[in-house]
VEXTORMI-520241 format. One record per residue: residue number from 1; residue in three letters; x, z, y of N, C-alpha, C in turn. Coordinates in nm, 2 decimals, padded with zeros to 4 digits. Each point is the difference from the previous one (the first is absolute). Layout:
<pts>
NUM, ALA, X, Z, Y, X, Z, Y, X, Z, Y
...
</pts>
This chain:
<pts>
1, UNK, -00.75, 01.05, -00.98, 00.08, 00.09, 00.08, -00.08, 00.10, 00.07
2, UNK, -00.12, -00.04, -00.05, -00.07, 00.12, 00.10, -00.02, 00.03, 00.15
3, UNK, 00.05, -00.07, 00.10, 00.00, 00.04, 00.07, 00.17, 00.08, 00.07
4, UNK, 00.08, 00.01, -00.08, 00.12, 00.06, 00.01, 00.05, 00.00, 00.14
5, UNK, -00.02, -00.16, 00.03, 00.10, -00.04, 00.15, -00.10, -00.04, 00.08
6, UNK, -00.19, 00.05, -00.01, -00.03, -00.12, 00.09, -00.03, 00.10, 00.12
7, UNK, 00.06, 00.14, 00.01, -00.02, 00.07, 00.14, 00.16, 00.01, 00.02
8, UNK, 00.09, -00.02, 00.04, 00.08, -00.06, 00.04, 00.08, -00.10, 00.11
9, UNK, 00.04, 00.03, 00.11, 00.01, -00.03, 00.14, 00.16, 00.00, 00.00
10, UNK, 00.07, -00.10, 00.00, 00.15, -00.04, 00.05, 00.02, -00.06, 00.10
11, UNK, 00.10, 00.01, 00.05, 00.09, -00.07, 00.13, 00.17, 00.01, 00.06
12, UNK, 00.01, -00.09, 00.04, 00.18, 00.01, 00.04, -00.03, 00.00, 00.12
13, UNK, -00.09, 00.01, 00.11, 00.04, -00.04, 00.14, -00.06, -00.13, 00.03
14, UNK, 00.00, -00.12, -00.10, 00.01, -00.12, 00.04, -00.18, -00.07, -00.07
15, UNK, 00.01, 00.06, -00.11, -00.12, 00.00, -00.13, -00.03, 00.08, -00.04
16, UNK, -00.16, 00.00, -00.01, -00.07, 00.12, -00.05, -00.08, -00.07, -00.12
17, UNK, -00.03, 00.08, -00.12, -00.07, -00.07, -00.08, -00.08, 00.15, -00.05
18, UNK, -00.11, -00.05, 00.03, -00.11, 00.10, -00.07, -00.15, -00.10, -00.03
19, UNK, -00.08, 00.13, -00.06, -00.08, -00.03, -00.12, -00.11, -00.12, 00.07
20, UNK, -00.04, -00.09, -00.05, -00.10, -00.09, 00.01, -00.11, 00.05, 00.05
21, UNK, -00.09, -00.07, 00.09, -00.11, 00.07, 00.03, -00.10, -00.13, 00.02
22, UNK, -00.11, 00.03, -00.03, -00.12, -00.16, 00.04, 00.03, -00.03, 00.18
23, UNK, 00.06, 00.09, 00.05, 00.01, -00.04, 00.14, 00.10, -00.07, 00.03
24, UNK, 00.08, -00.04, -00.10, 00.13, -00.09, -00.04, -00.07, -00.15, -00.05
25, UNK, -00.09, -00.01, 00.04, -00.02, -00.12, -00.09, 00.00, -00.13, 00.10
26, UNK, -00.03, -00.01, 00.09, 00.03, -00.13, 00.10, 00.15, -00.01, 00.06
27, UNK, 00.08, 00.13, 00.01, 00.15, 00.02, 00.03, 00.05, -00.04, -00.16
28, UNK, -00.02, 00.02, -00.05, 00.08, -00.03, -00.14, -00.05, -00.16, -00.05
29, UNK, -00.11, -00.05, 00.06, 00.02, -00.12, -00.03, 00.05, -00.10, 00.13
30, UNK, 00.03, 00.06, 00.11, 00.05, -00.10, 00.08, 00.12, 00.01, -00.07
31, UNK, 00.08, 00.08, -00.07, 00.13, 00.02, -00.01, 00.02, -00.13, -00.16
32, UNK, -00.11, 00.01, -00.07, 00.01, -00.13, -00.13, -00.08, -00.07, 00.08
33, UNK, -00.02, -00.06, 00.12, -00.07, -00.15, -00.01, 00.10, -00.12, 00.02
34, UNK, 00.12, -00.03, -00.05, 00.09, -00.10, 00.02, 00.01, -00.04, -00.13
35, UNK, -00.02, -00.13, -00.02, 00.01, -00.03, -00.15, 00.14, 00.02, -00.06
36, UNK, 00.11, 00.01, 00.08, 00.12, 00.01, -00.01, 00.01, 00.10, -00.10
37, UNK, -00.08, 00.14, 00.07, 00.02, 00.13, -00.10, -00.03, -00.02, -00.13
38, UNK, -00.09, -00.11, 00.00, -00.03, 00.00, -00.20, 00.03, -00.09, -00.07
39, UNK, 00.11, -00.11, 00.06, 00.06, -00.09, -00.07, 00.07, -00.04, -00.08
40, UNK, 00.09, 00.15, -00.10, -00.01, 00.07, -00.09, -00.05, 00.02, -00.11
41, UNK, -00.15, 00.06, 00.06, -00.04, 00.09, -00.05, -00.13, -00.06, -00.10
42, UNK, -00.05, 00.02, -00.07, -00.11, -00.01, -00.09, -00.10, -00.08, 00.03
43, UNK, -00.03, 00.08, 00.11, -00.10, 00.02, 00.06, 00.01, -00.08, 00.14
44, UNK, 00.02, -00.12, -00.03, 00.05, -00.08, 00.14, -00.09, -00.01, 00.13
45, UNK, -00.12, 00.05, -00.04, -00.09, -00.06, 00.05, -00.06, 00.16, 00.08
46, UNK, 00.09, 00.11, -00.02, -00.04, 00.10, 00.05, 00.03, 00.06, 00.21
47, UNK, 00.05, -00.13, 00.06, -00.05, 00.04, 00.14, -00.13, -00.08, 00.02
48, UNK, -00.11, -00.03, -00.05, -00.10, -00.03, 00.06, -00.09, 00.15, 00.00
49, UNK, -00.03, 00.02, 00.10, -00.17, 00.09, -00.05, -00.05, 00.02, -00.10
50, UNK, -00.03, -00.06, -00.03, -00.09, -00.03, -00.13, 00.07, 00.04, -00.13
51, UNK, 00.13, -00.01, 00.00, 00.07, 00.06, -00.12, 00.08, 00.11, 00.03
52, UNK, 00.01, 00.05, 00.13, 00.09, 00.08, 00.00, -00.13, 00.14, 00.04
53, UNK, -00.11, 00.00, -00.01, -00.07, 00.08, 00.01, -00.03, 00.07, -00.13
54, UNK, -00.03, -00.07, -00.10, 00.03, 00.11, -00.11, 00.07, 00.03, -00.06
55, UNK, 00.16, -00.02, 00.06, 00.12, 00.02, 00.02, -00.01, 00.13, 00.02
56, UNK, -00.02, 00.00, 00.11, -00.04, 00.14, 00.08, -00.06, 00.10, -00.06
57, UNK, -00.11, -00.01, -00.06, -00.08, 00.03, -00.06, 00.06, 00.09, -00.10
58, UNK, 00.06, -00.06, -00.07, 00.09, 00.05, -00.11, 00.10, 00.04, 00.00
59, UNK, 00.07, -00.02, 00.12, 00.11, 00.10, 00.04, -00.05, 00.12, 00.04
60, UNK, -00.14, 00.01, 00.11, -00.06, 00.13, 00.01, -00.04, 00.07, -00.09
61, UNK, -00.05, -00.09, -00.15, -00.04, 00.11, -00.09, 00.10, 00.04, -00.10
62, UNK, 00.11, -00.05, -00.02, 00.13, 00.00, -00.07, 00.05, 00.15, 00.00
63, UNK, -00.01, -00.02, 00.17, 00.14, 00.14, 00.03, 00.09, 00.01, -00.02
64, UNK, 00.04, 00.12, 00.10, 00.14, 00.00, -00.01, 00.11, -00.14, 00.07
65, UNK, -00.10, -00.02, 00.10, 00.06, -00.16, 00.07, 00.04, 00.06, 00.18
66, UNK, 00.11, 00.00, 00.02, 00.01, 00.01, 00.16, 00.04, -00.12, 00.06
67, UNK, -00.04, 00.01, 00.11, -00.01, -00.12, 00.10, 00.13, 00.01, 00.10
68, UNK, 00.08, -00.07, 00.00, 00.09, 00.00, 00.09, 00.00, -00.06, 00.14
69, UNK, 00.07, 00.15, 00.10, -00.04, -00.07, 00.14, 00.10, 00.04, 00.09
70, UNK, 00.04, -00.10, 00.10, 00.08, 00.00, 00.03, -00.03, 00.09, 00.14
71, UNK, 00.11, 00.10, 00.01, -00.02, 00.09, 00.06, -00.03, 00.01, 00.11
72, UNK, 00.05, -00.12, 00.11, 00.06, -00.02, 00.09, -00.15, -00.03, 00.11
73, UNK, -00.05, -00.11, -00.11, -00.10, -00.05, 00.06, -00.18, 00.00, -00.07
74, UNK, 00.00, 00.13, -00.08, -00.09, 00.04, -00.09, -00.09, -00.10, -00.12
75, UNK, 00.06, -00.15, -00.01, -00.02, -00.11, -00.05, 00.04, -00.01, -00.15
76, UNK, -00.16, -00.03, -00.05, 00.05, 00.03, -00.18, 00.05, -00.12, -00.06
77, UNK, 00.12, 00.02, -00.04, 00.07, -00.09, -00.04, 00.03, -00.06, -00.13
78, UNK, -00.07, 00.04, -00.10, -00.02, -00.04, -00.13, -00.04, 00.17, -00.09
79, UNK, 00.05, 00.03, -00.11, -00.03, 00.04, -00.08, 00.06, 00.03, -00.12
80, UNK, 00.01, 00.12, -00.09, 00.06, -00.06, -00.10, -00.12, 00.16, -00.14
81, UNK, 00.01, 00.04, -00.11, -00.06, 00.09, -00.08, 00.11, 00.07, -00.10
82, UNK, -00.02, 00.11, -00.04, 00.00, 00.01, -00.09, -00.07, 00.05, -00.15
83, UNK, 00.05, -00.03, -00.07, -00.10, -00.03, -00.14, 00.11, 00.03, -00.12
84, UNK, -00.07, 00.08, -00.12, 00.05, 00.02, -00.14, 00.02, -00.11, -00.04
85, UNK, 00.11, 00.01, -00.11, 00.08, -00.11, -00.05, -00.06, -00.02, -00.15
86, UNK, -00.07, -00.13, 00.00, -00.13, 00.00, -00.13, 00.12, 00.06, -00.13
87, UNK, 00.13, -00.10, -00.03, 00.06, 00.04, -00.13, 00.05, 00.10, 00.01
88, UNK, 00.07, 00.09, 00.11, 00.08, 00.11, 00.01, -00.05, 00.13, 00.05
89, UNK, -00.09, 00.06, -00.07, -00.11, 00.10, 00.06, 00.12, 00.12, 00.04
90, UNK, -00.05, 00.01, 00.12, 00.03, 00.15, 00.09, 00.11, -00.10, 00.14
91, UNK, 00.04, -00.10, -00.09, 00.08, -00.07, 00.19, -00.05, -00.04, 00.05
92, UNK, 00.01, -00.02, 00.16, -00.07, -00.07, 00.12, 00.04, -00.16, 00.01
93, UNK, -00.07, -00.03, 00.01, 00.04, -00.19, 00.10, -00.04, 00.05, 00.13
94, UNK, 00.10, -00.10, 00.09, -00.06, -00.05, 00.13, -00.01, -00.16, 00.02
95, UNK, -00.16, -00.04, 00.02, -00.02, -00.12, -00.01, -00.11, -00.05, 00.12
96, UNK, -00.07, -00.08, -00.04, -00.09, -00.07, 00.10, 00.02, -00.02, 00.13
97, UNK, 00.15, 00.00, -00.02, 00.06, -00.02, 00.15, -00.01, -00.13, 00.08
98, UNK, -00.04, 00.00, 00.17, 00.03, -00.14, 00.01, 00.07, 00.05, 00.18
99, UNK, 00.03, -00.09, 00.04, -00.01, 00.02, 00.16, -00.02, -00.13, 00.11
100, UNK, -00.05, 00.05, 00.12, -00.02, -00.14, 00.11, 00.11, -00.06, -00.04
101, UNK, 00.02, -00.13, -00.02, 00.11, -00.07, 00.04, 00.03, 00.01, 00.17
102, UNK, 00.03, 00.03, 00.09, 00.09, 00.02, 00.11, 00.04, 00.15, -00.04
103, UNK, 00.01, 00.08, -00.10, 00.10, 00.10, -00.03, 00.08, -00.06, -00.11
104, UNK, -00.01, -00.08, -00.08, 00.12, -00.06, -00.10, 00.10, -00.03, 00.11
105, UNK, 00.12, 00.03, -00.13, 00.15, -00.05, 00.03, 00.07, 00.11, 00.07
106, UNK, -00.05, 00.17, 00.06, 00.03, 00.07, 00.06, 00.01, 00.11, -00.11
107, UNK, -00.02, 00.11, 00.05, 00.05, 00.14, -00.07, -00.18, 00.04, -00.03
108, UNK, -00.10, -00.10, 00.03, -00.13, 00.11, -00.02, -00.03, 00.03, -00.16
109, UNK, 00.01, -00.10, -00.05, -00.01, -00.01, -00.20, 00.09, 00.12, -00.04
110, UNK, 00.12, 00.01, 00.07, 00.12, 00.12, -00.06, -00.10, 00.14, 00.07
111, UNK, -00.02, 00.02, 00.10, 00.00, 00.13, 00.08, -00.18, 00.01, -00.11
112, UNK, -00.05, -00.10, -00.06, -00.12, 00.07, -00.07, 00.01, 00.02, -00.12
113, UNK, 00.08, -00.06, -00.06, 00.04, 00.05, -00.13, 00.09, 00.10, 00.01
114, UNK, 00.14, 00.03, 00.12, 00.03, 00.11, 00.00, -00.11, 00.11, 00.00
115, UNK, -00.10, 00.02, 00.10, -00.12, 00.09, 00.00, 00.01, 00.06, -00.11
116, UNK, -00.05, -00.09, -00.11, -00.11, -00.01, -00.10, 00.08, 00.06, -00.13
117, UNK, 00.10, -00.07, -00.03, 00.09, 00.02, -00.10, 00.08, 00.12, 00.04
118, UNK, 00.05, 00.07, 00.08, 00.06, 00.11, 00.02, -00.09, 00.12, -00.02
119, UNK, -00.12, -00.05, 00.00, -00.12, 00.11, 00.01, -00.02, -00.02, -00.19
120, UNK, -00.03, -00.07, -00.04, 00.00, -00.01, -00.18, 00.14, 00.08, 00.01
121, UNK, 00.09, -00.04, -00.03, 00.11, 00.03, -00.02, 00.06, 00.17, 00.01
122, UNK, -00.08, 00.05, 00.12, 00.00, 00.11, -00.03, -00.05, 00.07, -00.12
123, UNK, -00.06, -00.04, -00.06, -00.08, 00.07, -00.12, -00.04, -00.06, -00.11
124, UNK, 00.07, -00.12, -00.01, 00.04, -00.11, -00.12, 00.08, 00.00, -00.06
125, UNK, 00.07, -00.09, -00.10, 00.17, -00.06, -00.02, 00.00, -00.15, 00.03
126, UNK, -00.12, -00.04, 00.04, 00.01, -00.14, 00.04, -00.14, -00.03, 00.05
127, UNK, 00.00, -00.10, 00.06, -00.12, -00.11, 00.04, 00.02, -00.08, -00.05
128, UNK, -00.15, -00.09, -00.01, -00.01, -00.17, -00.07, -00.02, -00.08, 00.13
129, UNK, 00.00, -00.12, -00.04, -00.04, -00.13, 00.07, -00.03, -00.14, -00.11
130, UNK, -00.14, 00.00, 00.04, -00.03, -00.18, -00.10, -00.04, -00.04, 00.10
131, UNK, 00.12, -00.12, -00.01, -00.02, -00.12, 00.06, -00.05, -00.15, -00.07
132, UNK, -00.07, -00.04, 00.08, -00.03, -00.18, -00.10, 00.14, -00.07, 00.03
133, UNK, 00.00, -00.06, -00.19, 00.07, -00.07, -00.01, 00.08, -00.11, 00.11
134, UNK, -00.11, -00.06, 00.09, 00.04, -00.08, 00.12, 00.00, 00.01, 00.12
135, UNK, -00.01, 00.16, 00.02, 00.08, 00.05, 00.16, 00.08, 00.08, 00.01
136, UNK, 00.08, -00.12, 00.00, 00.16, -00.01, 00.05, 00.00, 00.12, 00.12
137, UNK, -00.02, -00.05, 00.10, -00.03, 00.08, 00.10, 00.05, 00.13, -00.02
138, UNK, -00.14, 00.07, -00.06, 00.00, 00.15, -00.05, 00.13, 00.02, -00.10
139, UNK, 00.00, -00.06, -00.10, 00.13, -00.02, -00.12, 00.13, 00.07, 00.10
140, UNK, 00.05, -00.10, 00.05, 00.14, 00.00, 00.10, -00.03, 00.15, 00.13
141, UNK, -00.10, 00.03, 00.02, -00.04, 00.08, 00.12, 00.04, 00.15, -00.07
142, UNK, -00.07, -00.01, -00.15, 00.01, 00.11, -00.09, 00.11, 00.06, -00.03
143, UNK, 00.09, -00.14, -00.03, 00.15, 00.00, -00.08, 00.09, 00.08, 00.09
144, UNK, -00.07, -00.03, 00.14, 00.09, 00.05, 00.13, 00.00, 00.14, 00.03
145, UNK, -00.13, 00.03, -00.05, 00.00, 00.18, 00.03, 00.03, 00.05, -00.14
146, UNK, 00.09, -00.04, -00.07, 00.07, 00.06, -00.15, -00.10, -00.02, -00.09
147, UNK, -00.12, -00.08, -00.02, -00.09, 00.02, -00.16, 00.10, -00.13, -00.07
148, UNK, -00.06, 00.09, -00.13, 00.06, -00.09, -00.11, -00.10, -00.04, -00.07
149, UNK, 00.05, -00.11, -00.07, -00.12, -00.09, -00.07, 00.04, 00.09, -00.13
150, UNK, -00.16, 00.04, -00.09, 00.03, 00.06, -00.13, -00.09, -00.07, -00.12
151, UNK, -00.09, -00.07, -00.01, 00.00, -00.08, -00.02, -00.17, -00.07, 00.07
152, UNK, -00.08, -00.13, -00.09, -00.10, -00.06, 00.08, -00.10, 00.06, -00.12
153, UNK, -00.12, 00.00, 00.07, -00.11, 00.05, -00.13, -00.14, -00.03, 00.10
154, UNK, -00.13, -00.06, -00.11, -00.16, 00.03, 00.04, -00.04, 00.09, 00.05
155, UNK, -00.06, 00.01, 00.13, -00.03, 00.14, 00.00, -00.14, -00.03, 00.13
156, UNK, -00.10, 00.14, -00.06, -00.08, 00.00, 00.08, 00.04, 00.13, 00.10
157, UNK, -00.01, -00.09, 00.14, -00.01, 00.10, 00.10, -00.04, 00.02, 00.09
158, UNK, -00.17, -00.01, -00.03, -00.13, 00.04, 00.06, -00.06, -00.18, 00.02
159, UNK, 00.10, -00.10, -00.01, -00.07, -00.15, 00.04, -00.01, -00.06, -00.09
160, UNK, 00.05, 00.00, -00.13, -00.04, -00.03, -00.15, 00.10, -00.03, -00.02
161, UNK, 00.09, -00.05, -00.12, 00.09, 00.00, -00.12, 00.09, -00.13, 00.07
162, UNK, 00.11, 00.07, 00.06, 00.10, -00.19, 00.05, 00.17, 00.05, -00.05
163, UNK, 00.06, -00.05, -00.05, 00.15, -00.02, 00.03, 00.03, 00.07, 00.11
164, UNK, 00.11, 00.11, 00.02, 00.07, 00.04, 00.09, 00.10, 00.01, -00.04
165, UNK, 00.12, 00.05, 00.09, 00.16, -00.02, -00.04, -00.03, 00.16, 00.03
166, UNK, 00.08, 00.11, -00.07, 00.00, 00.17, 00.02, 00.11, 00.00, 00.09
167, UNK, 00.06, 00.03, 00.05, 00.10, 00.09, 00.07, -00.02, 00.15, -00.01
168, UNK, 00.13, 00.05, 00.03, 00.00, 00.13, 00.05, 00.08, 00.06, 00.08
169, UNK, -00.02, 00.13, 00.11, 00.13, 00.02, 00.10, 00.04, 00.15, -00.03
170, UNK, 00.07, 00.00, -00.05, 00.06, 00.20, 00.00, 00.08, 00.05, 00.13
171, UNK, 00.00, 00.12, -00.06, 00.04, 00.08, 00.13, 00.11, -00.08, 00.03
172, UNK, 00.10, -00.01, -00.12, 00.14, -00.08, 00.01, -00.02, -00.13, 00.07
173, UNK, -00.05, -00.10, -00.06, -00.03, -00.12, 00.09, -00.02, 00.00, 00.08
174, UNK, -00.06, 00.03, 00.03, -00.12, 00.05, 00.18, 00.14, 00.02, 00.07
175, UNK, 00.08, 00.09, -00.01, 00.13, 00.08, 00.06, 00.10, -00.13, 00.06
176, UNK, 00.04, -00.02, -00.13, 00.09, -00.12, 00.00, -00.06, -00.12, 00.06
177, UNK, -00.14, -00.06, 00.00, -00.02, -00.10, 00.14, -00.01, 00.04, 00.11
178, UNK, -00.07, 00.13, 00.02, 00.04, 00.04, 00.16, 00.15, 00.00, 00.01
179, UNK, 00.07, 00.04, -00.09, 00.15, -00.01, 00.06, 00.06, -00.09, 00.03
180, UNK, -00.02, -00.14, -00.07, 00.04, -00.10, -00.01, -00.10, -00.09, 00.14
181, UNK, -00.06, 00.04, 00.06, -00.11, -00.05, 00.06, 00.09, 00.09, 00.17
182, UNK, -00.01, 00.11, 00.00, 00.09, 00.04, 00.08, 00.15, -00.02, 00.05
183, UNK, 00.05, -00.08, -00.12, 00.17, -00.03, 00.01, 00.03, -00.12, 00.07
184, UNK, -00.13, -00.08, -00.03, -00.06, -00.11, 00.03, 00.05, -00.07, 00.08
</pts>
């Protein structure tokens, strides 16, 4: 992607998400040190230190990764990237998302993918999302902001070659769950 979105600064008032910095790196790991956040995830073993440092690591050299913070109280609250879509050259994903568990179950996961995806979406016809096969979690969280499952495929995306489920969210979809999210 080049670099496309990694100078880039969003916010509603409530959440700010901008670009990653090495000065983010003890605030962004207080925010993954709960094992809860990676119980999901692959990588189960990623709120220790020791594994979530070259986490880091690779998120800083990746790019194109903004840190989300909650506005209120300048506290980094997780994280999410975006990244080229290995089979579908020229579309964006938004991935490597996670957040503190004391923001699950609230509007923070919507108001960061709202961010994020309204910002692709300007100048897309769609965004991606690969999810692993066994987080549900993210699955149902996804389904909620309008992506659709298109189909599952191998794919390397920067952490070596695993099963992911594709999704996708268009302008349309995107519309229709805020609406339905609003009627609510």
């Amino acid at each position: 992607m080049d670099g496309f979105f990694s100078d880039i600064k969003v916010a509603d008032g409530v959440l700010e998400m901008r670009p990653l910095t090495i000065e983010d790196r003890e605030g962004l790991y207080q925010a993954a040190s709960d094992p809860a956040t990676w119980a999901q995830h692959p990588a189960k073993g990623r709120y220790q230190r020791e594994a979530f440092w070259p986490y880091f690591d690779f998120l800083l050299h990746a790019g194109d990764v903004l840190v989300a913070v909650e506005a209120e109280s300048g506290r980094i609250i997780g994280c999410s990237r975006f990244y080229a879509v290995p089979d579908q050259p020229g579309d964006v994903a938004i991935g490597f998302t996670f957040l503190d568990c004391a923001y699950w179950g609230g509007s923070w996961n919507r108001r960061m993918k709202a961010l994020m995806v309204g910002h692709v979406l300007e100048s897309r016809p769609r965004v991606w999302l690969h999810i692993a096969p066994d987080n549900l979690r993210s699955q149902i969280a996804s389904t909620r902001l309008g992506a659709v499952h298109q189909y599952d495929a191998e794919l390397d995306l920067g952490t070596g070659l695993a099963l992911y489920e594709c999704y996708t969210i268009t302008a349309d979809s995107w519309a229709a769950a805020m609406a339905e999210r609003a009627g609510a």
